[in-house]
N, C-alpha and C positions, 0 to 999 in steps of 0.2 A: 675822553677826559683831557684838558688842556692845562697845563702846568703853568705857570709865567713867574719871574722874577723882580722884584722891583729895585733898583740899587741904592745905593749908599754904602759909608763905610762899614754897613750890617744891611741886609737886606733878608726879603719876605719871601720863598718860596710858597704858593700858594695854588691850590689846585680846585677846578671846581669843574662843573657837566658841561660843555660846547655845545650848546642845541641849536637844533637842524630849526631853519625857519620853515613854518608852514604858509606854504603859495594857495590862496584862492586861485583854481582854476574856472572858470566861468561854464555855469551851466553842470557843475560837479556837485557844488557844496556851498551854502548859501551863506553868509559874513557870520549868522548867529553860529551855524555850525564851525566855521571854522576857528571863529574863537573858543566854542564848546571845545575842539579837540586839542585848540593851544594850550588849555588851560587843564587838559587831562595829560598831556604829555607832561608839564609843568607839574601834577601831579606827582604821576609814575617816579619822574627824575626827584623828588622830593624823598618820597618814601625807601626809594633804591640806594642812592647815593648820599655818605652821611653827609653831616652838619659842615660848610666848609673848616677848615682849620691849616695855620697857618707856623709854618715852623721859622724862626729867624735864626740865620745865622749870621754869628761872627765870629771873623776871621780870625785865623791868629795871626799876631802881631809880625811876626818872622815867619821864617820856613815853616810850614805846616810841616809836625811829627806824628799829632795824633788828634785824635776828636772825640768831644765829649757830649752825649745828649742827654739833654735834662727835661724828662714830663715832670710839670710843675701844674698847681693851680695857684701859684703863686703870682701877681700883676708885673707881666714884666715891667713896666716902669720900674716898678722898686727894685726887681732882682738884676738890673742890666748894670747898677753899678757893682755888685756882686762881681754878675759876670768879668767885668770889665775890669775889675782889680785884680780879678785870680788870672785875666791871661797877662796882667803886668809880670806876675809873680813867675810863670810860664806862658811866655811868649808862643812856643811851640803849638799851644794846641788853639784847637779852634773847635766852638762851642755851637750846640745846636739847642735851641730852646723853643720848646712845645707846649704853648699856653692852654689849658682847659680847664672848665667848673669843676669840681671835684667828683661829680657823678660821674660825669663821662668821662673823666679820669680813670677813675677805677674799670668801667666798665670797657674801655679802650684797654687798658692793661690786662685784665681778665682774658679779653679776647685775644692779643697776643702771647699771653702764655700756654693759653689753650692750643694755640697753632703750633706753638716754640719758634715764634718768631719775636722775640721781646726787642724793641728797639732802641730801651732809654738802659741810659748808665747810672743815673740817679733819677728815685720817682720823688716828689717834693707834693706833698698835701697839707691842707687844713682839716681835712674831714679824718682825725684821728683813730677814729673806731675803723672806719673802713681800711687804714693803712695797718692799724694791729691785726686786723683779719687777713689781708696780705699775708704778713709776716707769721701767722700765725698757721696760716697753709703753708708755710715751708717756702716761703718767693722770694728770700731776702736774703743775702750773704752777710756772715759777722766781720763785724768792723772789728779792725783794732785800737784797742779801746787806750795805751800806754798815751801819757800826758794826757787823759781827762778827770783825774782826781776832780778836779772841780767843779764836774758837770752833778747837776743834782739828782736822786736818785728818781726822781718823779721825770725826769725828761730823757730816759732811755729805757731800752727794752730788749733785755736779753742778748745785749751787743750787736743789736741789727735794726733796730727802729730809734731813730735819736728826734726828740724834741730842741729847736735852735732857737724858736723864738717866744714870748710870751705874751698875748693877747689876748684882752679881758673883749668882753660880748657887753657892750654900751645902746641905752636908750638915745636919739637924738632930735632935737627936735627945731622948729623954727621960733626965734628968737621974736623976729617982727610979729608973728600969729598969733603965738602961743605967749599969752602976760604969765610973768615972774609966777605970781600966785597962782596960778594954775600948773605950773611945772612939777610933776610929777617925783619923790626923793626916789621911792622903792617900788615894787610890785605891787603894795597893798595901797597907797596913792595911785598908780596908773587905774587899778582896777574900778578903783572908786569915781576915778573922774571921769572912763568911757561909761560906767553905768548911768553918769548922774546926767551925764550929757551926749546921748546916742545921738540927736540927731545930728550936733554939734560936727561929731564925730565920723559922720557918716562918709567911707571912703576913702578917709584922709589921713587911717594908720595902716604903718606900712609892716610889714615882719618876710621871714624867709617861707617860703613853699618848702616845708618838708620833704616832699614827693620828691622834690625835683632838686634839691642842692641838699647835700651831702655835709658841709659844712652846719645847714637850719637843721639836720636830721639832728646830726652831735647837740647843739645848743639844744634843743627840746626835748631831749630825751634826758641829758643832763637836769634841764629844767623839773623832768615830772620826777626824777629821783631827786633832786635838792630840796623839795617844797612844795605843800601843801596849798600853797597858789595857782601851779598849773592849770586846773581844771576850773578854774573861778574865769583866772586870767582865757582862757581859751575862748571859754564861752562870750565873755565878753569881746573881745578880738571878732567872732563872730557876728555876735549882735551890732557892732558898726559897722559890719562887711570890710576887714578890714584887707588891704591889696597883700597880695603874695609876689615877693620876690626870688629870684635867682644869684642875686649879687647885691651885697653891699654897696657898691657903686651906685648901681640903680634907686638903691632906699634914700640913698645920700642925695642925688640931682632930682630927687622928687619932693625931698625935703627943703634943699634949698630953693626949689622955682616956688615953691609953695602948694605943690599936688598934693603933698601929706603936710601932716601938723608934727606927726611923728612918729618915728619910727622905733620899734622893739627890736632888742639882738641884734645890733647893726658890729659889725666888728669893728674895733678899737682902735687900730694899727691906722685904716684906712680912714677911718673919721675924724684923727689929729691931724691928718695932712691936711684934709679938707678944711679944717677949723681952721689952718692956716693961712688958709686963701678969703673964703667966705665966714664971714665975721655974723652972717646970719644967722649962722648954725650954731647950734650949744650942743652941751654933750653932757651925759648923766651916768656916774657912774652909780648903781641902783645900791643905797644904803644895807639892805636885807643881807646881800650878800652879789657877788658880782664873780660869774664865772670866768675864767680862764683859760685857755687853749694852746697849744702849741703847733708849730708847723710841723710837719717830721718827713723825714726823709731819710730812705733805703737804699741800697744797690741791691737791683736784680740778682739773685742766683744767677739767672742767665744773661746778664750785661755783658754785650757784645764787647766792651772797653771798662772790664770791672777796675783795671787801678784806675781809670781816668774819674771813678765814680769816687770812687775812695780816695782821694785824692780832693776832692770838690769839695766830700764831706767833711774831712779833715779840714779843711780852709774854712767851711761856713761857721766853726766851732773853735775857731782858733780864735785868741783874742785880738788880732787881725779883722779877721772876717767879721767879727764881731762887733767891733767898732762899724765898722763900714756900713753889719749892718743898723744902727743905731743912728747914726750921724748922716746918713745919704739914702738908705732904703727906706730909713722913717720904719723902720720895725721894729720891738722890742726886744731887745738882749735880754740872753738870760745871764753871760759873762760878770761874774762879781768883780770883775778888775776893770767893765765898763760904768761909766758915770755918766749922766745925763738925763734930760726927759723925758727919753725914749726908751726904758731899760726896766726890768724886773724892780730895781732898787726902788725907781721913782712910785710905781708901779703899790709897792707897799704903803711907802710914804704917803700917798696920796688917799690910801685907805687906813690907815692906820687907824682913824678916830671914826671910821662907820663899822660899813657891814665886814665879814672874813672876806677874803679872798678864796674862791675855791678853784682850787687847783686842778684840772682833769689832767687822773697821772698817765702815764703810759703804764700797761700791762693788760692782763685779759679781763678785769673786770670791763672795760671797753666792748667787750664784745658781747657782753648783757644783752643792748639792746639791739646785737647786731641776730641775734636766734631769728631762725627763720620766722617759728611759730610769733613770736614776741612783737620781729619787725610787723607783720602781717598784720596784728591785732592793734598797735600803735598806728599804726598809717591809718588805716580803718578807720577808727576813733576819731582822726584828723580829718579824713577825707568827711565823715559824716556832721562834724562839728563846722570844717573851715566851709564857707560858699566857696561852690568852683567856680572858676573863673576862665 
């Protein structure tokens, strides 16, 4: 395994498998075979060695005192001016930040607690359920909680799981493809328009892989508890073949080239930015009702640099950090002393005259649909409904 660095005033540690070339020797092993066996080594190293992944650090500013590491599934882009204002605030420390989906998130953290090797100081998710079950094994140190009067009761959790941001789950779709009158308000329009126009359709909507992100897990499990649509909507979703995503990114640069028409449960946070660049893209906040999300974030019990954690979390929740992140991270505040477009406040306003706003709180109703038996039978249903792909 070969390590390298890449520089800048922040740079990439990143580690991946060094593999041995294979030499045709003549009269040994014939060109088919030896690609045969490049391509089973390439295997082997596939299956053995995970997914690359890639930690950035930045420095701190002055004398390094101490070091902070943050697993997030949060996009760095957004969180590096976070980062970069909390080392204004402390110069001293210097930040290690570890981007992953939110499955492998979890299932990376899992794995080092199981060893008691925990490596992060604060874990940072979207995939809500899976962070209260965290915490709900006993993995999370309580915060103190003095100067949060303000924080609402829906975005903490027994002083050790805090919701910071608030992010509604948005249809979006292309502008140029997709005429006005065909734009879907709510659930019970999308449904009617993939029925009425399969082959139209065919391909060209995009939604989350349950299976495989963590975050699609939460919004569809949410889904089949909110509404009597689910199973309409599913089945339809099926009937156009509709693509399964990993990331909102991906739903979003598929929507804008024009590979989809559009896309279901795409997250919110990250489809304003987009809307701000690409004037192709629209976005639909679904009249029925439009669910909500939070990010949330823990200190390990066992955080190698527990105050460095607490301390972070403290900043992401101060009306500080909150600004910051509102105004530069392009996420939504939940902070009532922040104002702007980007903020819970707007957030209402903007729904005021449709559908509720549904809040998914923090606490153990979350972990509902995390039952073994429950998840099993849920996925199931999906896997036999969605085409695999």
């Amino acid at each position: 395994m070969r390590c390298t660095r890449h520089g800048g005033s922040r740079y990439h540690v990143s580690c991946r498998p060094w593999m041995r070339q294979v030499h045709e020797q003549p009269g040994f092993r014939t060109e088919r075979q030896v690609l045969s066996r490049a391509v089973a080594v390439l295997l082997g190293w596939l299956l053995l060695v995970p997914v690359t992944m890639a930690t950035t650090l930045y420095p701190a500013i002055g004398p390094e005192s101490s070091r902070l590491h943050i697993l997030s599934s949060t996009d760095e882009a957004a969180m590096l001016f976070l980062v970069q204002d909390f080392q204004q605030l402390y110069p001293g420390v210097a930040v290690e930040y570890l981007e992953l989906s939110s499955l492998p998130l979890f299932e990376r953290f899992i794995h080092e607690q199981g060893r008691g090797e925990v490596g992060s100081d604060l874990v940072i998710s979207s995939a809500m359920d899976l962070q209260i079950r965290l915490v709900n094994d006993g993995m999370a140190a309580t915060h103190e909680l003095d100067g949060l009067d303000w924080l609402p009761e829906w975005a903490q959790w027994r002083g050790q799981a805090f919701g910071f941001t608030c992010e509604p789950a948005v249809m979006i779709y292309n502008r140029r493809l997709l005429p006005a009158t065909q734009v879907p308000r709510n659930r019970f329009e999308l449904i009617e328009l993939l029925r009425g126009q399969q082959q139209h359709f065919q391909g060209r909507v995009g939604t989350y892989d349950i299976a495989r992100s963590g975050l699609g897990y939460l919004f569809a499990s949410q889904d089949a508890q909110q509404a009597s649509t689910w199973g309409r909507l599913l089945e339809n979703l099926s009937q156009v073949q509709a693509r399964l995503y990993d990331s909102s990114r991906d739903m979003l640069e598929d929507v804008r080239s024009g590979r989809l028409l559009l896309a279901y449960n795409v997250l919110g946070s990250y489809a304003r930015s987009w809307l701000d660049e690409y004037p192709e893209l629209g976005l639909i906040l679904p009249q029925d009702y439009v669910l909500v999300m939070s990010r949330v974030a823990f200190v390990p019990l066992q955080a190698p640099h527990p105050e460095m954690g607490h301390r972070f979390l403290d900043y992401l929740l101060s009306l500080r950090g909150q600004q910051v992140l509102a105004q530069q991270a392009r996420l939504f505040s939940i902070h009532p002393g922040v104002r702007g477009e980007i903020t819970y406040h707007s957030l209402q306003e903007a729904t005021r005259n449709r559908g509720p706003l549904k809040l998914i709180r923090l606490g153990p109703a979350l972990l509902t649909y995390q039952d073994q038996l429950k998840k099993r039978h849920f996925l199931t249903d999906w896997e036999r409904i969605m085409p695999s792909q």
